[in-house]
C-alpha positions as CSV (number, residue, x, y, z in Angstrom):
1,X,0.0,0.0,0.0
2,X,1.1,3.5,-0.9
3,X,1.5,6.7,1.1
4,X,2.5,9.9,1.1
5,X,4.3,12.6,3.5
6,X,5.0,16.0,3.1
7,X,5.4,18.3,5.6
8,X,5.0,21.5,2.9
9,X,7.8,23.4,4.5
10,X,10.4,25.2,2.4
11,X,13.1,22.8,1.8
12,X,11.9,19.6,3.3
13,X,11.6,16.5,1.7
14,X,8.8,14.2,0.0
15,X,8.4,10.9,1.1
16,X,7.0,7.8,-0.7
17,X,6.2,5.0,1.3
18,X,5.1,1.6,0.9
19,X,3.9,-0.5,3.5
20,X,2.8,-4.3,3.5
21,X,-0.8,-4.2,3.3
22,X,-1.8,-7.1,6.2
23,X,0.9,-5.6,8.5
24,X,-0.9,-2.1,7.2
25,X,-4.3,-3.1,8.5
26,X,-2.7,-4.2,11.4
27,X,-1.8,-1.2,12.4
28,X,-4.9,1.0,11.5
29,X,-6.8,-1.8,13.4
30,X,-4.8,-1.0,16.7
31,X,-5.3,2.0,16.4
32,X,-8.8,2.4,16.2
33,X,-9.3,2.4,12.4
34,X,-12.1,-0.4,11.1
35,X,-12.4,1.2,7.3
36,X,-8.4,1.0,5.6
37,X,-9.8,2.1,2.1
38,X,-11.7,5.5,4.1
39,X,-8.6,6.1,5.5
40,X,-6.6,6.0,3.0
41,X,-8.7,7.9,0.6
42,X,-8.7,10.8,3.7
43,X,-5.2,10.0,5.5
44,X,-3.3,13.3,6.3
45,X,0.8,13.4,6.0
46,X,0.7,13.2,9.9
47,X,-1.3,10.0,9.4
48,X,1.9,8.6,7.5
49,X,3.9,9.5,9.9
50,X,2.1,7.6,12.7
51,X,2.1,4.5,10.4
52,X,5.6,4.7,9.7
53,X,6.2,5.3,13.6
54,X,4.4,2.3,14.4
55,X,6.4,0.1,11.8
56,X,9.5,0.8,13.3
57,X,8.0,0.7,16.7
58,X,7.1,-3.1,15.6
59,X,10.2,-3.7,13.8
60,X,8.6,-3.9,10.6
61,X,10.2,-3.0,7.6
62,X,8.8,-0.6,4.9
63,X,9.6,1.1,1.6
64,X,10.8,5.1,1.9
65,X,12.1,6.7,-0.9
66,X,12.7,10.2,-0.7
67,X,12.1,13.1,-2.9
68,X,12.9,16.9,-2.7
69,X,10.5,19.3,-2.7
């Protein structure tokens, strides 16, 4: 599954993330999300931010690629 994160300040960066999907889910479901496809059609960058801070809280390993903005 695909997300984005950009913080839309003046010389940050863009990140492209990819998480597994199950493990995805996972996460949304522990934190109180029961509709994944809602959420991701509404997520907010600091919404990527919490999944990727709850990866690497797990030890779970995800996609980043980074871009310049």
């Amino acid at each position: 599954m695909f997300m984005e994160l950009v913080t839309w300040e003046e010389g940050s960066n863009v990140y492209q993330c990819w998480f597994n999907k199950k493990k995805l889910i996972k996460v949304l479901n522990s934190l109180g999300v029961s509709n994944w496809k809602l959420f991701l059609y509404n997520y907010q960058a600091d919404d990527t931010q919490m999944v990727m801070d709850e990866f690497e809280k797990r030890g779970w390993k995800y996609k980043k690629e980074t871009l310049m903005f």
